[in-house]
Every structure is written in structure tokens, then in C-alpha cells.
C-alpha positions as a printed Julia matrix, in Angstrom:
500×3 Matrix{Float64}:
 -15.23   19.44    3.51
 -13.18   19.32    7.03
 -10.46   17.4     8.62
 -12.29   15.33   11.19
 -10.37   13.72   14.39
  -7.78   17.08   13.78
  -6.69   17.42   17.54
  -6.44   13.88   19.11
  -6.96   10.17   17.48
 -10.09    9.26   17.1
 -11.93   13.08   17.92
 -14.84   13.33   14.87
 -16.97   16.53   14.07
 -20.09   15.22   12.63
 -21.08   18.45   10.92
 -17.71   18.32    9.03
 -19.07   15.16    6.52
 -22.76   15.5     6.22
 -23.26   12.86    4.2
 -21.76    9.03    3.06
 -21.95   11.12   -0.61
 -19.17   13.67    0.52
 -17.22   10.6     2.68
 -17.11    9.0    -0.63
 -16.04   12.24   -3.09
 -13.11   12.85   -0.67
 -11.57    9.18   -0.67
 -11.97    9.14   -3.95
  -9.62   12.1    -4.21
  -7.47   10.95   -1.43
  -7.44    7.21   -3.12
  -6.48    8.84   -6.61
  -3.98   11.07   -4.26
  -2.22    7.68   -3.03
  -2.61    5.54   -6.19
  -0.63    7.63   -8.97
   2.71    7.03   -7.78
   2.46    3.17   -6.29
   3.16    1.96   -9.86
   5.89    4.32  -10.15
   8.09    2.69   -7.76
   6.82   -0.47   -8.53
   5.64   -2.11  -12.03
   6.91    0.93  -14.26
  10.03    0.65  -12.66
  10.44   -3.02  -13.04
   9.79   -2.38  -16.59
  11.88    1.18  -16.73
  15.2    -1.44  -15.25
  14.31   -4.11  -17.19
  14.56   -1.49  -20.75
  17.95   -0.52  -19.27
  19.35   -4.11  -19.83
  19.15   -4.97  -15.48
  18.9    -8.65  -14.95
  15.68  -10.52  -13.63
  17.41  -10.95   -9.6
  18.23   -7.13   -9.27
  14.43   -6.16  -10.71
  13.47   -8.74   -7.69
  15.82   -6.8    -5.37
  13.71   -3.57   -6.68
  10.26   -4.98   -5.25
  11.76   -4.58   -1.7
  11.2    -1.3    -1.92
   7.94   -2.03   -1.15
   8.35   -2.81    1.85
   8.33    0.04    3.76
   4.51    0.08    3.46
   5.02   -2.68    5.35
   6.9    -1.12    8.45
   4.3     2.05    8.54
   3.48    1.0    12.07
   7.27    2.45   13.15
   6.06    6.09   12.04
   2.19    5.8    12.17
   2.0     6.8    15.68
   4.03   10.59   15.26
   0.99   11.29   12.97
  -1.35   10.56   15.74
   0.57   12.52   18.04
   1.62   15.46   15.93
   1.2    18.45   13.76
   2.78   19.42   10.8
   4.2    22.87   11.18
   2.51   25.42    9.72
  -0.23   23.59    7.5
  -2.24   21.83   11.03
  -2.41   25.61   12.04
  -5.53   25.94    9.56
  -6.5    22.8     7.78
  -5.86   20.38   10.73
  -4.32   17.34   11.57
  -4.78   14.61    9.11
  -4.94   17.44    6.12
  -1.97   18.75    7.43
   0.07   15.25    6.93
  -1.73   14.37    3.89
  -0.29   17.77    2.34
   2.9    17.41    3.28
   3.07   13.68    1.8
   1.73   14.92   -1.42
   4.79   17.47   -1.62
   7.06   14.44   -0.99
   5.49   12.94   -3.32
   5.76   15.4    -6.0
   9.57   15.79   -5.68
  10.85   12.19   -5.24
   9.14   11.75   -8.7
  11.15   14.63   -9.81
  14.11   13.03   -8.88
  13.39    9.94  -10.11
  12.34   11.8   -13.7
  16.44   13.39  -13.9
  17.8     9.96  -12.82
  16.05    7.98  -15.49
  18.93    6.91  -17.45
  19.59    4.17  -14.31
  23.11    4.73  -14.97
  23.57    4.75  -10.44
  21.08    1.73   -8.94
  21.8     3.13   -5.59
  20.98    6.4    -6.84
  17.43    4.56   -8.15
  16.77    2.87   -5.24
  17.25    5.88   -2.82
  14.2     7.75   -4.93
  12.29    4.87   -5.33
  12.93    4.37   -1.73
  11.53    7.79   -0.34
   8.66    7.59   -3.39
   7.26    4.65   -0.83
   7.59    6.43    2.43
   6.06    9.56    1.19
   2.89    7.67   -0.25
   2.74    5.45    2.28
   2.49    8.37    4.74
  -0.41    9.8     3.05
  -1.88    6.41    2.97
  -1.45    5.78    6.68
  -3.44    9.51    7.64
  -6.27    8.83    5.09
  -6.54    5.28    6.49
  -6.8     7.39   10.47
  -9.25    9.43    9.08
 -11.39    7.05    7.15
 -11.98    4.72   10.2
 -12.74    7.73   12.54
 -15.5     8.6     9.86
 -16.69    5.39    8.65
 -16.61    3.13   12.56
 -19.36    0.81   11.72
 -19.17   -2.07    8.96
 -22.24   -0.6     6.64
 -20.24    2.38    6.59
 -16.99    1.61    6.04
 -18.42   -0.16    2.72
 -18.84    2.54    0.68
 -16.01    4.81    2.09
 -13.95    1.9     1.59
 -14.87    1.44   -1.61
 -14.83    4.94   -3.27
 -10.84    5.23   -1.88
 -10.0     2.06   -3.6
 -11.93    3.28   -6.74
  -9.94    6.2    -7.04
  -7.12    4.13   -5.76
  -6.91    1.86   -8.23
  -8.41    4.3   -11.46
  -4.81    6.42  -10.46
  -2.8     3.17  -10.86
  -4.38    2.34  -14.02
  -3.59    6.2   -15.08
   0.04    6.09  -13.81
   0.09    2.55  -15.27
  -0.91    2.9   -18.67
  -0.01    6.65  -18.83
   3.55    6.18  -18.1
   3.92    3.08  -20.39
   2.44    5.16  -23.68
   4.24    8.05  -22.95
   7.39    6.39  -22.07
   6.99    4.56  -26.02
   6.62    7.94  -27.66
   8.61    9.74  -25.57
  11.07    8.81  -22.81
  11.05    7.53  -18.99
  12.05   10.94  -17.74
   9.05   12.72  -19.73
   6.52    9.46  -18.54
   7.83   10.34  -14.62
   7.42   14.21  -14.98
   4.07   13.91  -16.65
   2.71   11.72  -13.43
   4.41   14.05  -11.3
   2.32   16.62  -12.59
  -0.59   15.03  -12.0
  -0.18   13.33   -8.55
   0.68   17.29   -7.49
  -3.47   17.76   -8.39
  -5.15   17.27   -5.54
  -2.69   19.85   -2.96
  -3.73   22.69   -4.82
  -7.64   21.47   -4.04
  -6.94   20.46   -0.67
  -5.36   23.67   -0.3
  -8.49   25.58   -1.29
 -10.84   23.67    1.03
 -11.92   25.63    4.07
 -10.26   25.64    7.45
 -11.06   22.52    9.94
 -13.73   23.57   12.49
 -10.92   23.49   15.52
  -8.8    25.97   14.01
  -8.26   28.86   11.36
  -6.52   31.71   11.02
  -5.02   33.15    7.61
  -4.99   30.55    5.01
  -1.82   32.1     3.07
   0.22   32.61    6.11
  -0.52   28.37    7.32
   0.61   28.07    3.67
   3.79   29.69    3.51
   4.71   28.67    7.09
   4.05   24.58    6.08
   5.79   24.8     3.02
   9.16   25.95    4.46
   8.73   23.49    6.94
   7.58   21.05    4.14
  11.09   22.0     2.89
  13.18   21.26    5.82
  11.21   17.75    6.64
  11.81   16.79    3.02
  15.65   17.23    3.08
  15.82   15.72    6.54
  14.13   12.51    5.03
  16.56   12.31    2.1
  19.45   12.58    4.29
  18.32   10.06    6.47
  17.53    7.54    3.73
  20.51    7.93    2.2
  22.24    7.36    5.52
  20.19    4.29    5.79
  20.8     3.22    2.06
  24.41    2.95    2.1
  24.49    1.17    5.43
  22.02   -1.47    4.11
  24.61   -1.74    0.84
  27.51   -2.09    3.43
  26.17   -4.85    5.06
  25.43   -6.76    1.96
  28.57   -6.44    0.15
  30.05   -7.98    3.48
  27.55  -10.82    3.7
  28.61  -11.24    0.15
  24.84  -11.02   -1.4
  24.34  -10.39   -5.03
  22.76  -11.25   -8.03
  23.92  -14.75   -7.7
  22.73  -15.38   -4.51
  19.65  -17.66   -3.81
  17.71  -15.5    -1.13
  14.63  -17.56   -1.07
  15.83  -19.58    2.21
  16.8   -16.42    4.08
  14.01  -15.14    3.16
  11.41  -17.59    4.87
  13.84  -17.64    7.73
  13.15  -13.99    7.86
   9.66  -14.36    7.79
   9.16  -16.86   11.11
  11.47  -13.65   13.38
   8.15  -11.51   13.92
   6.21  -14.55   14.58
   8.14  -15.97   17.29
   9.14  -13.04   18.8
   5.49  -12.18   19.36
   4.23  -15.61   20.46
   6.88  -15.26   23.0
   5.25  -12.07   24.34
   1.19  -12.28   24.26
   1.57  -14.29   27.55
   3.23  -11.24   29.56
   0.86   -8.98   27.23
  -2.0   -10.66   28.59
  -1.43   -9.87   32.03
  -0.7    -6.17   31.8
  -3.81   -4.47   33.63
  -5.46   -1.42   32.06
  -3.1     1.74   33.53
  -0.09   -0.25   32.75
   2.73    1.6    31.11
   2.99    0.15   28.1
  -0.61   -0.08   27.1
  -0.82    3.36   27.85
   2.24    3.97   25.68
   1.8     6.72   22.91
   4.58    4.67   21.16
   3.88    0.92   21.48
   0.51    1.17   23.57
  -1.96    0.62   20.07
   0.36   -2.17   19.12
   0.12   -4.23   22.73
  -3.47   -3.33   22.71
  -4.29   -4.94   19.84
  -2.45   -8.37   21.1
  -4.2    -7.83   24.03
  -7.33   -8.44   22.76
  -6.98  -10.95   20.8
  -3.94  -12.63   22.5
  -2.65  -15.98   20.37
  -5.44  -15.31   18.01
  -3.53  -12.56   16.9
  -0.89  -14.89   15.58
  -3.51  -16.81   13.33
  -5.37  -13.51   11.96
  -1.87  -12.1    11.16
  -0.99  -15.55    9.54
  -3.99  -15.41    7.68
  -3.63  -11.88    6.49
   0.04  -12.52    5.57
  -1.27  -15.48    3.08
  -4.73  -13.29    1.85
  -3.3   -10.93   -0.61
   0.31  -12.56   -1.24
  -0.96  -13.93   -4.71
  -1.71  -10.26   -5.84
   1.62   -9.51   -4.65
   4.02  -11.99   -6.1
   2.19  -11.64   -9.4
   2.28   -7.58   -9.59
   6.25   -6.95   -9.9
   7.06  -10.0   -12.69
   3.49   -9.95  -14.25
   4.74   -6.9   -16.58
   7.84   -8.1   -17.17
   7.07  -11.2   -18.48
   4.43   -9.98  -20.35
   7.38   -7.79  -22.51
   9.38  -10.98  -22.97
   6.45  -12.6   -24.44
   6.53   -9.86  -27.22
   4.16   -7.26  -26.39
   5.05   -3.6   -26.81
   5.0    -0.65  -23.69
   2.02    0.62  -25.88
   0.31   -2.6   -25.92
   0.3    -3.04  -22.01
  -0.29    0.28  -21.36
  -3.98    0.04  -23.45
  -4.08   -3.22  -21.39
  -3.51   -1.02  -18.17
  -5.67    1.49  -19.18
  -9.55    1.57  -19.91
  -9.56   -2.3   -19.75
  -7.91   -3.13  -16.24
  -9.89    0.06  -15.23
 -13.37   -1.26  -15.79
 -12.49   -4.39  -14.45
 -10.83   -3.06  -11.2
 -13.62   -0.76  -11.02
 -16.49   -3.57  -10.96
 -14.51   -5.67   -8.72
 -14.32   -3.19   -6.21
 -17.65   -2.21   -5.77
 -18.84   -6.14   -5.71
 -16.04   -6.5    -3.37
 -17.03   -3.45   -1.23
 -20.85   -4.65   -1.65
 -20.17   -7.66   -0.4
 -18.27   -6.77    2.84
 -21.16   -4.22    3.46
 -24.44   -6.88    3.14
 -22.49  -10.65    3.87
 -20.79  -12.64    6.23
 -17.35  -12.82    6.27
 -16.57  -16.59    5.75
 -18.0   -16.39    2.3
 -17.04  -12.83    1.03
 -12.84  -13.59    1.93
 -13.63  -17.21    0.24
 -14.99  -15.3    -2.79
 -11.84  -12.9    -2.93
  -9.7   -15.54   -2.71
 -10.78  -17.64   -5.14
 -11.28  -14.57   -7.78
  -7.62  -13.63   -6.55
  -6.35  -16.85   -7.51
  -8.24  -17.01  -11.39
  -6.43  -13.64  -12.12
  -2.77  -15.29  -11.14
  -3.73  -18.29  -13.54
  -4.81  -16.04  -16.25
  -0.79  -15.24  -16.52
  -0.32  -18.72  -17.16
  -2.99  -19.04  -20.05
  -2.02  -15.79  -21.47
   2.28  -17.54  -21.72
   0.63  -20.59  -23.8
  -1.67  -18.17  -26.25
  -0.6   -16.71  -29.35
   0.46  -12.66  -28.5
  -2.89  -10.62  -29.37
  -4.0    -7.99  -27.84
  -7.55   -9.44  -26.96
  -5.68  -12.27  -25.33
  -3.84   -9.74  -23.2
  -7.07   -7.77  -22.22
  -8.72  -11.0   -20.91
  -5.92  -12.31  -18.47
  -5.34   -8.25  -17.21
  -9.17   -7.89  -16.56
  -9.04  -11.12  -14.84
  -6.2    -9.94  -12.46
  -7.64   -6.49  -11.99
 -11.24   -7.88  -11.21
 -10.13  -10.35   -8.87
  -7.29   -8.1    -7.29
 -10.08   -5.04   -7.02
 -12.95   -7.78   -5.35
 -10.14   -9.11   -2.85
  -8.56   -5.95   -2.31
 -12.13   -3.89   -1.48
 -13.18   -7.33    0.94
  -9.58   -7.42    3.0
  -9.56   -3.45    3.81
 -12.98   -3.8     5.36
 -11.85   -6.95    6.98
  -8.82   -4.75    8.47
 -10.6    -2.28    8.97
 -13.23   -3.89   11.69
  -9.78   -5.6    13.71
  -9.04   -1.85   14.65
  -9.9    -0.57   17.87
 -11.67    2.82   17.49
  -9.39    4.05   20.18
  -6.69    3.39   17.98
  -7.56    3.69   14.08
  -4.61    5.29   12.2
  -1.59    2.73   14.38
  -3.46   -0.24   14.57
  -4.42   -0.17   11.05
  -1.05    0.63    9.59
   0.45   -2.47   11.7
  -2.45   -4.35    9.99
  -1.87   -3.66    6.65
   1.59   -3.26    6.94
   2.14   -6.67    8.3
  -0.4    -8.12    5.75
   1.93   -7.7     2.81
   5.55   -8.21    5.18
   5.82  -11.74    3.75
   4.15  -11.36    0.61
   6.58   -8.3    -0.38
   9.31  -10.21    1.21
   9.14  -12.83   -0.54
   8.44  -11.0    -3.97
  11.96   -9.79   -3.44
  13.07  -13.1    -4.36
  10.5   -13.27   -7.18
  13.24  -13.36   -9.83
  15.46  -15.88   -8.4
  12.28  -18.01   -7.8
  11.59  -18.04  -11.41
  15.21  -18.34  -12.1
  14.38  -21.87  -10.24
  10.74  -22.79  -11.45
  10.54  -20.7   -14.75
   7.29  -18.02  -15.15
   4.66  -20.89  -15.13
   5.56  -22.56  -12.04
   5.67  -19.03  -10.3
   2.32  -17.91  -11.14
   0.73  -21.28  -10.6
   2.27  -21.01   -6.97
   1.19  -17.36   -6.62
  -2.29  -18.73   -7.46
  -2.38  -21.85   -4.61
  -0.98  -19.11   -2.44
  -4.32  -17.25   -2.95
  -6.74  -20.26   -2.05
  -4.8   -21.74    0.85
  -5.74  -18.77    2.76
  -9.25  -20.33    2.75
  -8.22  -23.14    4.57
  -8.02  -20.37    7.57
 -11.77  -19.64    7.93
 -13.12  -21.86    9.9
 -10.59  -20.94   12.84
 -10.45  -17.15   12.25
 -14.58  -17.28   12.17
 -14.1   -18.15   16.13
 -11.5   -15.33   17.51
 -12.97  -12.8    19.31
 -11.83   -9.86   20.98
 -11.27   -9.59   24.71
 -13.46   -6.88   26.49
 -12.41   -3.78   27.43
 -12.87   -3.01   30.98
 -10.81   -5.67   32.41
């Protein structure tokens, strides 16, 4: 297999995928590629801080690490516009990013293996911190690639499906993996051991042949893109850090901490983006075709897209802000409470593992099916309503006596519905994109989609602090169906043409 769309955004060599069989073997791999370390910075760790005796508002604090998926539109353009040294030289473009996140990968799990012990938060959160940027990186080049290769809805179906397949059978791995080796072992051998395996797929990547628009020697495009690997990686941990304790500045002199009820600043947060973008579709709107900015390498795929759509933009990215925030609320305190009703790392991770596996599996491909053959109206209606049953299975499983079979009913119910919902929406995404711009427009997309889910999961613990575990997942479960109510209005936005 080759790296299509290698030399410019949106460039595809049709010899270089013969087939929707060998679309779907390589986001499988790429979806397995991005999947193994999401839970790693996310609902391992929650459980890793919550074993090291850190209260229920600081694990909250934790889930805004994932946010930078969110903000992948800031960088998603560079890796439209350029190469990574040495490793673009022979396997291309998108290859050439994809490698480079999986090294980053690879050794912020490292780091976050020796620093187990938790003893330094700031210290945590920096790993954790460059754990999401790397994988989100490697997310937002697959994502480029995948719409270049899949532009039509009956294809991006399938391709769609297989990455969220191997996706979400890498979370389950990471998931479970980490919890049952983390009960016979320890959190630094449970973060080494998925280390190891995330690092799987660069040696294969590395062994597939050169991209069509380039070549060379495949040892020397090697050597040269891991020493620049090298340099890029320490430049990104510097910067973080940088980052990191300015962030910590500023809220040690706004005086936040563990007793501080962030839910109002929090929704205040949320209306900023709106407004400031209702107050600039109407001098978007006029801007004719050779205008500067929507010819803009930097902010050109972002005023395009608000172009086209002008205020319906603000009610699809409403909508998509409300579609998955169920999922997300419920992922980061799911686990935890879980533990407090009883059950052992062992038991959730066999709950994580074969069971939330062939759930998440069938839910994806109905999910992916469904985008494929139906209209949309009643395949987002049928992900949101699964979406919601799998938040109120959290609630049933609180009021059951702890069993194992009673915790492998409500985690197939969230990983079926999450899986169904999750395979629907990246379709959904997917066909918003203009073709002209597939890896920016989509990482805005889905980055905004889960801005005020993930910001709000931040206060997650103070929330249930307020309205105890029942009231939270009840509210994570409304959450789910209101973005139904949306339908009928997002059913009637269309794009604006091109050629005006």
C-alpha cells in the first residue's frame, strides 16, 4: 500500500489502493495505531490518580487533557502544507506524519511509565498532555487521507468503519490490558507493556514500499526522519512545558483549585467561540473567491467552510457539540465509579475486554451500515437514542447488586451505543468537508464537536460533587437525545455553491 494525496491536499493516486478491501486493512491498522494510547491519558489514568489517593475535582481537572483533540484545527493545516524531514523523502506525506506521531507516541508513554508513582501532578499532566497531541496528530493525517480516498458517502462507510473497528478493538486492548496488568503487576509495567504495542505498526509502516511520487533509499529516509523525529520531539516537550507552567501560573493567581465550582465558568466559556463567529459569517459571506483570506493556507479551510454554510454553520456546530457529549461526560467518571461500587481493576478490565469489544465491534458496523444505505434524519436519531441507553445503563448498574454479569450488560450497552453513534457522526463529519479541504476542515469538525463536551467533563467531578453519580449520568443521557430535537433544522442547511 501507498500514501495517497503525498504532495498537496487532496492529490489521490488511484493505483495506490486498488480496492475498498486494502482501504479497509490500512484503517484498521491506522485506527488500532490511534486507539491504544486514548485510554492511556484518559480512563486508565483517571483510575491510575484515583489508586494514588487524588480527589474526585483534580481527576475532573485530568479530563481536560483531552482537549487538545479539540484545538487540532490550530496545527492541522502545517500537515497539509508540510513534510516531515527525512521520512516524506520516501514514504510521503501523510506516512511521513503518521510515523513521526507514532514515535511521539511511543515515548510520552515511556515517560508516563517512570512517572507512575504520581508523586509530581504537573509532572503527570505534562505527559499526559503531549500523549494527546501526539495521537491526535496521527489522528488528524489518517483523517486527510481517509477523506481523499473514501470522497463519496458509500465509500466512506466502510473505510469509516474498519478505522473505528480497529479504533475502538485498541481501546478495549489498552483498556482492559492495562487494568489486568496493572492488578498483577504495577502502573509503570501496564504503561510500558502498551507502549510496546502502540510502537507495532511503525515498524510495518516502515516496511511498506515507497509512495509512487517519491523514493530513494529506504534506510537513508529512515535514519534522516528519525534524527529529525528526535529534534521535533524535544522541541514539543519544551514547548509544553513552557505552556504548562504558564497555564498553572495563571490559575494559582485566579485562585482556582479543588474547591472551586468551575461549572459556571465553564458554560461561560463555552458561548466565546459561538459569538465570536456569529459576529463574523456576515463579513465572511461577502469575501469573493481570490480574497486573501479564503485563499489563506492558514485560516482559508476554516472561512471556507463558514462560507458555505454561513449561520447554518452555527446550528450544525451546535448540534455536533450536543451529539456525542453523553459519550463524553460518561467516559472519564464511568470507571471510577464503577471502583467505588466495589469492583476490582481485574473485574473491569474483563468488562473492557472481549465483552465491550464485541459490543463496540457490532455497533460500529450497524452504525457504519447505516450511514452507508439511510438517510440521515433517522440514522443520527438511532445513535442518539442508543447513545443515551448506554449512559442509563450506569445508573441501573449503581442500584444492582456488584456481579460481574451485571457489569458486562451496562459496559456492552455503552460500548454498542457509543460504537453505533460514534461510526454514524464520523460519516456525518465526514460529508461537511470540502474535498478541497479534507485533513483542516475535518479536524475543526471534530475538534469542535467534543470542545464543550470535554469542557464540560472537566467539571465532571465537581458536578457530581453537586448532583451525586445518578443525577450525572441521567443528565449525560438527556444530553444524548436532545440533540434530536436538532434534525428537523439541520435536514434543511445546505451548502453554498462554489463558483460564486
Amino acid at each position: 500500500m501507498s500514501d495517497a494525496g503525498t504532495a498537496t491536499a487532496g492529490t489521490f493516486v488511484p493505483s495506490a489502493l486498488p480496492s475498498i478491501r486494502a482501504r479497509q486493512a490500512l484503517y484498521i491498522l491506522l485506527g488500532f495505531s490511534a486507539g491504544l494510547p486514548f485510554y492511556m491519558f484518559s480512563t486508565v489514568l483517571m483510575l491510575r490518580l484515583q489508586a494514588h489517593g487524588v480527589g474526585l475535582v483534580i481527576i475532573g481537572f485530568f479530563a481536560w487533557v483531552q482537549l487538545l483533540p479539540t484545538f487540532k484545527f490550530l496545527w492541522a493545516p502545517m500537515l497539509d502544507q508540510f513534510d516531515v524531514p527525512g521520512f516524506a523523502r520516501f514514504w510521503g506525506k501523510r506516512r511521513g506524519w503518521i510515523m513521526l506521531s507514532q514515535l511521539g507516541i511511543f515515548t510520552a508513554m515511556i515517560a508516563m511509565a517512570l512517572t507512575s508513582s504520581d508523586a509530581d501532578l504537573a509532572i503527570t499532566a505534562l505527559f499526559a498532555v503531549l500523549l494527546a497531541f501526539w495521537t491526535t496528530t496521527l489522528e488528524v493525517a489518517a483523517d486527510a487521507w481517509r477523506i481523499e480516498i473514501a470522497p463519496t458517502q458509500h465509500e466512506q462507510g466502510p473505510v469509516a468503519a474498519a478505522n473505528l473497528w480497529g479504533y475502538r478493538t485498541a481501546m478495549v486492548a489498552a483498556g482492559s490490558g492495562a487494568l489486568l496488568i496493572a492488578d498483577q503487576a504495577d502502573w509503570t509495567i501496564s504503561y510500558l507493556a502498551i507502549a510496546a504495542a502502540a510502537f507495532l505498526p511503525f515498524p510495518i509502516l516502515a516496511a511498506m514500499r515507497p509512495d509512487p511520487a517519491h523514493g530513494g533509499n529506504r534506510w537513508a529516509a529512515l535514519g534522516a526522519g528519525l534524527i529529525a523525529s528526535g529534534l521535533i520531539l524535544f522541541a514539543a516537550m519544551l514547548l509544553t512545558a513552557a505552556a504548562g507552567w504558564l497555564l498553572l501560573g495563571a490559575a494559582a493567581q485566579l485562585g482556582v483549585s479543588d474547591k472551586t465550582n468551575v461549572t459556571p465558568y465553564v458554560l461561560v466559556i463555552c458561548m466565546v467561540p459561538f459569538l465570536i463567529m456569529a459576529a463574523a459569517i456576515p463579513r465572511i459571506r461577502t469575501l469573493a473567491s481570490g480574497h486573501p483570506l479564503r485563499r489563506s493556507a492558514a485560516v482559508g479551510p476554516y472561512v471556507d467552510f463558514f462560507w458555505r454554510y454561513a449561520y447554518g454553520a452555527l446550528l450544525v456546530l451546535a448540534f455536533v457539540s450536543v451529539y456525542r457529549m453523553g459519550d463524553v461526560l460518561a467516559l472519564n467518571l464511568s470507571k471510577p465509579m464503577i471502583k467505588q461500587l466495589g469492583y476490582s481493576l481485574s473485574e473491569i478490565g474483563r468488562a473492557d475486554s472481549y465483552v465491550a469489544l464485541i459490543a463496540s465491534i457490532v455497533g460500529v458496523g450497524l452504525g457504519g451500515l447505516m450511514a452507508a444505505r439511510w438517510r440521515w434524519g433517522v440514522t443520527l436519531s438511532i445513535g442518539a437514542v442508543f447513545a443515551a441507553l448506554g449512559n442509563f445503563g450506569f445508573v441501573w448498574l449503581a442500584h444492582q447488586t456488584p456481579s460481574e454479569a451485571t457489569l458486562y450488560i451496562a459496559t456492552a450497552a455503552d460500548q454498542f451505543g457509543n460504537g453505533m453513534a460514534g461510526a454514524i457522526f464520523v460519516v456525518y463529519l465526514s460529508m461537511l468537508v470540502n474535498p478541497r479541504y479534507p485533513g483542516a476542515q475535518y479536524a475543526f469538525l471534530s475538534g469542535f464537536a467534543f470542545l464543550l463536551p470535554r469542557l464540560l467533563s472537566g467539571a465532571g467531578g465537581a458536578m457530581v460533587m453537586q448532583i451525586g453519580y445518578d443525577g450525572f449520568f441521567i443528565l449525560s443521557g438527556v444530553v444524548s437525545l436532545a440533540a434530536i430535537l436538532f434534525l428537523p433544522l439541520i435536514a434543511r442547511i445546505r451548502p453554498r455553491g462554489e463558483g460564486i
